[in-house]
C-alpha positions in Angstrom: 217.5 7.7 9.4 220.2 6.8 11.9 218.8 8.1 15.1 215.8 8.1 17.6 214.2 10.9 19.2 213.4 9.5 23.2 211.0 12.3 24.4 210.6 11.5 28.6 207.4 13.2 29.6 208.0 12.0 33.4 211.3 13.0 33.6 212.5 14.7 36.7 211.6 18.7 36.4 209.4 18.4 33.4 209.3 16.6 29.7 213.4 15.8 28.8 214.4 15.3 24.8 217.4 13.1 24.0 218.9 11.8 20.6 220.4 8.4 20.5 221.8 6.2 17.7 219.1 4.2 16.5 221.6 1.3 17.8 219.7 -2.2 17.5 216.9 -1.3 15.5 219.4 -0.5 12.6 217.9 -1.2 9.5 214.5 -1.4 10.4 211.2 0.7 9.4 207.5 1.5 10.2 205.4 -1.9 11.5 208.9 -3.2 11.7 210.7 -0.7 13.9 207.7 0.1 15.7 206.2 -3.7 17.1 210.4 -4.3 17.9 210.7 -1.4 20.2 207.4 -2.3 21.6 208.3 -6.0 22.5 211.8 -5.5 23.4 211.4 -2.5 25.8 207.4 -2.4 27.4 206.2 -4.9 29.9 203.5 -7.0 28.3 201.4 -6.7 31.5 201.8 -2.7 31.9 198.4 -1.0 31.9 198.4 0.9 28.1 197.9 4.2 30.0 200.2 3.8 32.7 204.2 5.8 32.4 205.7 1.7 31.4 204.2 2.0 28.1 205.5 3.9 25.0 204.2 5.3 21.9 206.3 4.6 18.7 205.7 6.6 15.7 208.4 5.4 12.8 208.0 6.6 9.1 208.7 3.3 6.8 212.3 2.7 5.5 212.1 4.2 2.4 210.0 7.4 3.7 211.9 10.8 3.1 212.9 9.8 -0.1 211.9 10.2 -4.0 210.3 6.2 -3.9 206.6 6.4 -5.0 204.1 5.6 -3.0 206.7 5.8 0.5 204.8 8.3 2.7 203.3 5.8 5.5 204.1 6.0 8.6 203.3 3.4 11.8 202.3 3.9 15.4 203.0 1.7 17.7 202.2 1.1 21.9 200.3 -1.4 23.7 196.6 -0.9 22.9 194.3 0.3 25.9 191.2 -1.1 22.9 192.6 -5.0 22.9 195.0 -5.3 25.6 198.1 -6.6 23.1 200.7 -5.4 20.8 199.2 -2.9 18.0 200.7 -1.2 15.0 198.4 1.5 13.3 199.0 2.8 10.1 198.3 6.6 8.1 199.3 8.5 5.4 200.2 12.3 5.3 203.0 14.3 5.2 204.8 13.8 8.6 206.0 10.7 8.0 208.5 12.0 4.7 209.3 14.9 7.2 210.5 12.7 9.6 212.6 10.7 7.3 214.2 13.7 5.9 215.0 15.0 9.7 216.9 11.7 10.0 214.6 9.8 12.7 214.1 6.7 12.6 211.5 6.7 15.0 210.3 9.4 17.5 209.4 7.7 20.9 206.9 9.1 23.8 207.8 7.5 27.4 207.4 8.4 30.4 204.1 10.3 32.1 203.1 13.2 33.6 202.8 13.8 37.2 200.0 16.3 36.3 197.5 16.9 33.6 199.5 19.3 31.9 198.9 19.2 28.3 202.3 20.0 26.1 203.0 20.6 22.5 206.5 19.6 21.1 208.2 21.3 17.6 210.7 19.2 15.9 213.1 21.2 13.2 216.3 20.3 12.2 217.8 22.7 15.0 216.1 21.8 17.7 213.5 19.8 19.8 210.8 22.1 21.8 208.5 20.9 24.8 206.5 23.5 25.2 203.3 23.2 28.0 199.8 24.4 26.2 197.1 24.7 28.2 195.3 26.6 25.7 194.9 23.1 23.6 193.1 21.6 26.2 189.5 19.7 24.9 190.6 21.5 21.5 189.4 19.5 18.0 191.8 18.7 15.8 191.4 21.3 13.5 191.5 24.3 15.9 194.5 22.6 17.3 196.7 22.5 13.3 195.6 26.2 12.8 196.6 27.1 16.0 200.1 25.6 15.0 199.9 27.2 11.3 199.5 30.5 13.0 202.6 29.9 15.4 205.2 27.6 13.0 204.0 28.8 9.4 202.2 26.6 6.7 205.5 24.4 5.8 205.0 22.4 8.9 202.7 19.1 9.4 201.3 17.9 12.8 200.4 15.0 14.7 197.6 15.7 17.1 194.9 14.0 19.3 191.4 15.5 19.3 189.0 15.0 22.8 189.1 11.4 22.6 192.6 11.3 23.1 192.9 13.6 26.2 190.0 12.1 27.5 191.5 8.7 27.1 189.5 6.7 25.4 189.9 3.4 23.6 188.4 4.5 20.2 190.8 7.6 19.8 192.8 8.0 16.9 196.2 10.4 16.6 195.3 12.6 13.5 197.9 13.3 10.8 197.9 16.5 8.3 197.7 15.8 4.3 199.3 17.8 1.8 196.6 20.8 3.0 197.5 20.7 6.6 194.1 19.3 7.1 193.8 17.0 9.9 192.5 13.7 7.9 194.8 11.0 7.7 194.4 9.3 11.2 196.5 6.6 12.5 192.5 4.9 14.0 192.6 1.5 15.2 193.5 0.3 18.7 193.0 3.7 20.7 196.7 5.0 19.9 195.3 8.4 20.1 194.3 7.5 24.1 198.2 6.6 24.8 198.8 9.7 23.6 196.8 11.2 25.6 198.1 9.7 28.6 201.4 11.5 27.6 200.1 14.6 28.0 201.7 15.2 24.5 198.5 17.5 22.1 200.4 17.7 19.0 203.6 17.0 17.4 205.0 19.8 15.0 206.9 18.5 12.6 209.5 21.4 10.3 211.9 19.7 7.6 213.1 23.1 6.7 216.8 22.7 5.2 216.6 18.9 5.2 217.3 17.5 1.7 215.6 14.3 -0.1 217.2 11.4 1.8 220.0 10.1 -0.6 219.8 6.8 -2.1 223.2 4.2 -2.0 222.7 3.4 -5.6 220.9 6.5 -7.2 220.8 5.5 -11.0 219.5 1.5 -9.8 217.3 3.3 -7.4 216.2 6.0 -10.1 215.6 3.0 -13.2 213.7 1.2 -10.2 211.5 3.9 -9.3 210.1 4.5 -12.8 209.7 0.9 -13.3 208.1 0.9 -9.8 205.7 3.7 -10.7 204.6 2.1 -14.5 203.7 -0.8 -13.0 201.5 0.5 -10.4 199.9 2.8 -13.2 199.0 -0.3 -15.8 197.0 -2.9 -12.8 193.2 -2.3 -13.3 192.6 -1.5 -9.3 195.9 1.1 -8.8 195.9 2.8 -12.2 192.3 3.0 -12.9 189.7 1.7 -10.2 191.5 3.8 -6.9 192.0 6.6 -8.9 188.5 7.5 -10.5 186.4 6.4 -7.6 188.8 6.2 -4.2 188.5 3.4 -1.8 185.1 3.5 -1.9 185.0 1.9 -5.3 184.3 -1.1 -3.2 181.0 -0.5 -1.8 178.9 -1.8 -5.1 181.2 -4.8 -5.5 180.9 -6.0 -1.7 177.3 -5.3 -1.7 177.0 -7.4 -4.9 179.5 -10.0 -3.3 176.6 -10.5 -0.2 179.7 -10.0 2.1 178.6 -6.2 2.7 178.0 -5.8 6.6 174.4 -4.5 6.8 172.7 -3.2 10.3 175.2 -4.1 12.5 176.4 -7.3 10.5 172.7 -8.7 9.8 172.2 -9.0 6.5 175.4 -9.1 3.4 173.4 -6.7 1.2 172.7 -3.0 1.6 169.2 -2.3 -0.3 170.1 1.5 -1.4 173.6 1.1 -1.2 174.3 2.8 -4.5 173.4 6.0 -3.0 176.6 6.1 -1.0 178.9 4.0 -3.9 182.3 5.1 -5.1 180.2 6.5 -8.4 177.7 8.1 -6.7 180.4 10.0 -4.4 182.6 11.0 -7.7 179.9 12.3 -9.3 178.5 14.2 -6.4 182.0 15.2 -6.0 182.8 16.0 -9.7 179.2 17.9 -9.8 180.6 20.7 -6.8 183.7 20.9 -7.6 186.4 22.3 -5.8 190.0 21.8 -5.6 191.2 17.8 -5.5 187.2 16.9 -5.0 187.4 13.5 -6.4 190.9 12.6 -7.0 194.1 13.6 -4.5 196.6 12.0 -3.1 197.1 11.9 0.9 200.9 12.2 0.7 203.3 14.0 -1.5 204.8 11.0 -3.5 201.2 9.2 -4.1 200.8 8.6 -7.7 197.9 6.1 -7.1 195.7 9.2 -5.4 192.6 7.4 -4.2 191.8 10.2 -2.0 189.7 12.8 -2.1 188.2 15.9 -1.0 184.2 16.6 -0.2 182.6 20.0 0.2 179.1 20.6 1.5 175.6 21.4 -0.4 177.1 25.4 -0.2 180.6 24.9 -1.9 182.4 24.7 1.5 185.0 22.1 2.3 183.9 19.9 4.9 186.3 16.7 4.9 188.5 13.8 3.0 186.5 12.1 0.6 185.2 9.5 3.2 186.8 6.2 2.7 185.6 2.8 2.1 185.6 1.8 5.8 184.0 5.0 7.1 181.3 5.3 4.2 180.4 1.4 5.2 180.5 1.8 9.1 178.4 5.3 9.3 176.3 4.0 6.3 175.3 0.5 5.7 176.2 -0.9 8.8 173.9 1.7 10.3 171.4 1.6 7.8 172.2 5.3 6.3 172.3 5.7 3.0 173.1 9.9 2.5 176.3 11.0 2.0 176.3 14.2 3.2 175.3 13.0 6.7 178.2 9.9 6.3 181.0 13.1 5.4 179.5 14.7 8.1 179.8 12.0 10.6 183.6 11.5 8.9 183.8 15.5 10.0 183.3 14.8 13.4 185.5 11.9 13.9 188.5 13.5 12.2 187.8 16.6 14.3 187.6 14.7 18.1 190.1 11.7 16.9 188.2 8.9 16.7 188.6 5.8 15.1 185.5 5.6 12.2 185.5 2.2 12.1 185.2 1.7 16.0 182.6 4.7 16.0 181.0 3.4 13.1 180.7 -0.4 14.8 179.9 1.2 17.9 176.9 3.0 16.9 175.7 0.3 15.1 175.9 -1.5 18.6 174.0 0.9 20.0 170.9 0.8 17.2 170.8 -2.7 18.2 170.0 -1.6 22.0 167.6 1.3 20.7 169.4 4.1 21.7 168.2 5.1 18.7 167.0 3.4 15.4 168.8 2.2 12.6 169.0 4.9 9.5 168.8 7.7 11.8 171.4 10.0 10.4 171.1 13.1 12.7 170.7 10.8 15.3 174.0 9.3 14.7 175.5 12.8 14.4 174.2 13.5 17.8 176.1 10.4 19.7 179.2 11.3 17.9 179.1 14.9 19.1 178.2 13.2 23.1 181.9 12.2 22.4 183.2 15.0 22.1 181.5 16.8 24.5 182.8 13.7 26.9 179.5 13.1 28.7 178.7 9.9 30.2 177.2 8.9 27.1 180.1 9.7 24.9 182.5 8.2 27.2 181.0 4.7 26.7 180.6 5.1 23.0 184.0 6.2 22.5 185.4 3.3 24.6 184.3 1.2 21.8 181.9 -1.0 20.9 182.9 -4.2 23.3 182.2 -1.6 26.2 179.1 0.0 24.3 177.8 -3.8 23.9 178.4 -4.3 27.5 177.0 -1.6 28.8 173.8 -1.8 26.9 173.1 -5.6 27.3 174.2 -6.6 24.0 175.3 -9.9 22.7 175.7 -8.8 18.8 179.0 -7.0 19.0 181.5 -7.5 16.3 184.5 -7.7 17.7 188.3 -9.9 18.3 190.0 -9.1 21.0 188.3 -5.7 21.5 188.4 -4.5 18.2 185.6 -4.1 15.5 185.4 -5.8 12.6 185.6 -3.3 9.2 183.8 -3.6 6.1 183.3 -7.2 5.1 181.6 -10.3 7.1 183.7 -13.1 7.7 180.9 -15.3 6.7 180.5 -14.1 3.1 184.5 -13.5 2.9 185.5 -16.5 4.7 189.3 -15.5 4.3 188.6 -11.9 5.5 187.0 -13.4 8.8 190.4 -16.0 9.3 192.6 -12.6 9.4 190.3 -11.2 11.9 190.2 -13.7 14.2 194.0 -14.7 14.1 195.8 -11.3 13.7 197.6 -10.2 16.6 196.6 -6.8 16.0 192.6 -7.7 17.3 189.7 -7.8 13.9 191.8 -5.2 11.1 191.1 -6.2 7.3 194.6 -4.6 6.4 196.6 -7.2 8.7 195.7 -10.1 5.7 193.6 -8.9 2.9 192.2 -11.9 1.6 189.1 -10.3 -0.1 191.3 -10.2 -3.2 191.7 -13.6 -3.9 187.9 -14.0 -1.7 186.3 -11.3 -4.2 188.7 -9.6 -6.4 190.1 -11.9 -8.3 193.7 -10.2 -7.4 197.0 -12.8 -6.6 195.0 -16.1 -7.3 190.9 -16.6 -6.5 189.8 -18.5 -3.4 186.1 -19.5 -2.9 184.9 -16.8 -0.6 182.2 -18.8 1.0 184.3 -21.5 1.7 186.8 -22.7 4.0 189.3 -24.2 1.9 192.1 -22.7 1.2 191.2 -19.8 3.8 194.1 -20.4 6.2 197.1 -20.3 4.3 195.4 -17.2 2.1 195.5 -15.6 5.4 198.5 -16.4 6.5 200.6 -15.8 3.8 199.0 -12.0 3.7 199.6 -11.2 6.9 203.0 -12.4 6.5 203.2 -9.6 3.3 201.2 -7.3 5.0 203.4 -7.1 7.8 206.7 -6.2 5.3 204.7 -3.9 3.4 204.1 -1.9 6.6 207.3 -2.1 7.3 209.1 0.1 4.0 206.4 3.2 4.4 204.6 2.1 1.1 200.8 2.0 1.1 199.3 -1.1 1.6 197.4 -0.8 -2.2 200.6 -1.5 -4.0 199.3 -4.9 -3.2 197.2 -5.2 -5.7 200.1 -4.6 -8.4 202.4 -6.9 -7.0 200.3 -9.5 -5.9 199.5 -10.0 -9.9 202.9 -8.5 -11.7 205.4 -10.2 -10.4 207.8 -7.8 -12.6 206.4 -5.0 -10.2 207.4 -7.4 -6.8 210.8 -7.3 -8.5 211.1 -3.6 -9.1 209.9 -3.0 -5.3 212.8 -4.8 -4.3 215.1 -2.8 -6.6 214.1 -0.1 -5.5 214.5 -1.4 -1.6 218.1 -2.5 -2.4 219.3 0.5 -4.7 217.8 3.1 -1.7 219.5 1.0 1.1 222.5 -0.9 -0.9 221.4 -4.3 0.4 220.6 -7.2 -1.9 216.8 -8.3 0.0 214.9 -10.9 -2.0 211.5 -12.1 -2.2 212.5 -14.7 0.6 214.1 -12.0 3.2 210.5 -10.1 2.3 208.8 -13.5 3.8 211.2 -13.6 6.3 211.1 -10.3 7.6 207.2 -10.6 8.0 207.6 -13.5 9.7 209.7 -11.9 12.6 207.7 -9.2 13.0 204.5 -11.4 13.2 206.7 -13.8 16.0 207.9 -11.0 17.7 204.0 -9.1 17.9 202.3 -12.8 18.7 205.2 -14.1 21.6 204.1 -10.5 23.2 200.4 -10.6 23.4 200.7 -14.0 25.0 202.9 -12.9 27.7 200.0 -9.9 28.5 198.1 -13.0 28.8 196.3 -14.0 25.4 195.3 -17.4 24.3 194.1 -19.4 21.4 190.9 -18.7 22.7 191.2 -15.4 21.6 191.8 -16.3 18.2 188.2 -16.5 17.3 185.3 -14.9 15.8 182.1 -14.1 18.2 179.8 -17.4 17.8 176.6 -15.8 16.0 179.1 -15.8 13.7 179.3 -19.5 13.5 175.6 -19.6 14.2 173.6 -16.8 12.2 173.6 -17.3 9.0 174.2 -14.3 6.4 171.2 -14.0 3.9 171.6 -13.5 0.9 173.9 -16.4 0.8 172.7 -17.9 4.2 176.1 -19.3 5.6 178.2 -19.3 8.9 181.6 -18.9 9.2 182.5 -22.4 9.1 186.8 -22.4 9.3 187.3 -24.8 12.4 189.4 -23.4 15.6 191.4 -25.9 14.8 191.9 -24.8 11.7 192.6 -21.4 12.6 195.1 -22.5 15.4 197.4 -23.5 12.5 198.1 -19.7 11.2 201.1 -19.4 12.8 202.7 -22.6 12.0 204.8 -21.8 9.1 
């Protein structure tokens, strides 16, 4: 990947395409490539939706090729949700397209003078910005078969849904699986809303004629590979856990944990959680049937395949097998415990691009203020669709649920710097809650995944209801995290390498026999260490503080039954993250 596609959607007589050599960022990938080009080239104090800001999409470094596990790709912009730097992260197959294209990133800059709504094709022979006003307030599954009808059913696409032409900070950019289903979304931080403000409705992506991207050292990359593969195969969470039950696997043991958000982050345990449990989804799944119902993989190269795909009461495909996060934020955290309703729910995010954590937090939120009650499922369905029909309504829920708190009086929200909080409470994962308050990326579990040494046992075990040991859990995650983003693997090889260290050491072969360098575990460290510096020194310039870097004080006030503690890390504490 040796060059960058520069898309100008302001440019003087309509949207201008130009190919450069990828220059400084040589060498760089996803998080990495993305949160450089953001620091180095928008204003910190630019509004997210105004023409100064730029949206980055960048497959990792190793996407395009035969590495397992290497179809991730990162999107990157100042976030209209928290105000700072944000990466966000998704699976699908645009990202190995991409790669095998030869871009290293593809950047939107620039903004219409009007609200003309475009659609741009990307093949090997040429670069198309084509205006569409036929997409307009389109979901993003009319928009993909709209493209399959015009580009054929080898392409994939990156789209927006209502939320992101309408702007809003819970909008997510959606990108097509291995079905040219719109499912894997890039969802935190309102990238979908950036998007939007580029007037840009979808992204066709054609590889036609472009080979597997070549490794430097093909036998050392091929021997590392396999080794690469084994070991993610033989660990108890990637080989067997993700696998039979998905991400949701996690529901039961969180519940059990007492760290399980319930009713907008009241209580750590979910009575009738088991009804919406990775089991009970598999074998509702396994009992309809249908093709890749409870085991698929979201990207061609997955050999962990945690996804999955759910039909309805009736046989028909409705969406992904809903995820962790999403069964969590439409279930338990809103008191909802049927399935159908939560894939529903997942339906109708996926379709109008939102964010289903935000949505999820959001509507949680707004049980809190009555709108309506907690564990009313069709009710739920109802506010979702307000979104997308962009009433009043809608427009504050799909701004999030730090606007949806304001606007209804609330003082319960769970949010850092403008962002939700997922699946777990900081008080009964005490690690969990120091990544949320100190990433720079506003409350995201992925930045520093400390529930597996919190709960899972995975890479060491840390008290989870203590706050010993918290900070430099977190720290030395995110610092991980942050490289990890940065190749194009998915973030749950962690689990493998965090407790193999022969599987660490094949990742790294396999890095250095694709690229011919000679990286260690130390340039690993160090790479996630720029990227952190680089992401932190640009949210304080749009004007954050150490102030920011806390959790709301219920938090440190309310205690969490069944376990009945606060979040007790100090600030002082947590003002030490970043001094490595």
């Amino acid at each position: 990947m040796d060059k960058i596609l520069r898309i100008n959607m302001g440019a003087a007589g309509g949207p201008k395409a130009k190919t450069e050599a990828v220059g400084a960022y040589a060498g760089l990938g996803g998080r990495a490539l993305t949160s450089s080009l953001v620091a180095k080239e928008v204003p910190p104090t630019c509004h997210p939706l105004g023409e100064e800001n730029k949206l980055v999409i960048a497959p990792g470094l190793l996407s395009g090729s035969a590495a397992a596990m290497s179809g991730r790709i990162s999107v990157g912009c100042k976030s209209p949700l928290t105000g700072g730097i944000k990466e966000a992260n998704a699976g699908g197959q645009p990202s190995q397209m991409i790669g095998r294209l030869g871009y290293a990133a593809i950047v939107l800059e620039g903004k219409p003078a009007d609200d003309t709504l475009y659609r741009v094709f990307i093949s090997k022979e040429k670069v198309e910005i084509t205006p569409d006003p036929g997409l307009k307030m389109l979901g993003n599954y009319a928009v993909v078969e709209k493209m399959k009808a015009a580009y054929g059913d080898k392409v994939a696409c990156i789209s927006i849904g209502q939320a992101g032409e309408m702007k809003l900070s819970g909008a997510s950019i959606a990108f097509t699986d291995m079905e040219q289903r719109p499912t894997r979304h890039a969802g935190r931080g309102g990238v979908g809303a950036v998007m939007g403000a580029k007037g840009v409705k979808v992204i066709v992506v054609d590889d036609s004629g472009c080979p597997v991207r070549a490794p430097q050292n093909p036998e050392a990359f091929k021997e590392a590979n396999k080794a690469w593969v084994a070991g993610l195969r033989k660990h108890a969470v990637t080989g067997q856990g993700l696998p039979a039950y998905g991400t949701n696997v996690l529901t039961n043991v969180i519940n059990e944990a007492g760290a399980y958000p319930t009713k907008n982050f009241m209580w750590g345990r979910f009575d009738t959680c088991a009804k919406i449990s990775g089991e009970a989804q598999a074998e509702l799944e396994n009992a309809r049937g249908g093709a890749g119902s409870a085991t698929h993989g979201c990207h061609r190269g997955c050999v962990i395949r945690c996804s999955g795909t759910f039909y309805d009461k009736d046989g028909h495909y409705l969406t992904k097998q809903p995820e962790y996060e999403t069964v969590w934020a439409h279930g338990g955290n809103c008191g909802i415990d049927d399935i159908d309703a939560i894939a529903m729910l997942d339906r109708l995010d996926d379709d109008f691009g939102l964010d289903t954590i935000e949505m999820g937090a959001t509507i949680g939120v707004a049980m809190e203020a009555g709108v309506i009650q907690f564990g009313d499922a069709q009710g739920a369905i109802n506010l979702v669709k307000e979104v997308g029909k962009g009433t009043p309504l809608g427009r504050i829920l799909g701004s999030g649920a730090a606007v949806t708190g304001r606007c209804f009086g609330v003082e319960r929200v769970p949010v850092v710097k403008g962002q939700s909080m997922p699946a777990y409470d900081p008080r009964g994962v005490q690690g969990i809650g120091v990544t949320y308050a100190t990433s720079t990326q506003g409350a995201d579990h992925t930045a520093g995944y400390a529930v597996t040494a919190n709960i899972l046992g995975v890479g060491g075990k840390v008290d989870a209801l203590k706050p010993e040991g918290q900070i430099e859990l977190s720290r030395n995650l995110q610092i991980a995290t942050t490289a990890i983003d940065s190749t194009g693997m998915c973030l749950f090889i962690a689990f493998a390498i965090l407790d193999q260290p022969e599987t660490f050491q094949a990742l790294l072969d396999l890095i250095n026999g694709f690229t011919g360098a000679k990286m260690t575990g130390d340039d690993v460290t160090t790479l996630g260490k720029n990227i952190l510096k680089l992401e932190r020194d640009f949210n304080l310039k749009a004007g954050f503080t150490r102030q920011m870097d806390r959790l709301p004080d219920y938090f440190k006030r309310e205690k969490l039954p069944p376990h009945n503690v606060t979040f007790m890390v100090k600030d002082a504490e947590l003002d030490q993250v970043y001094n490595w």
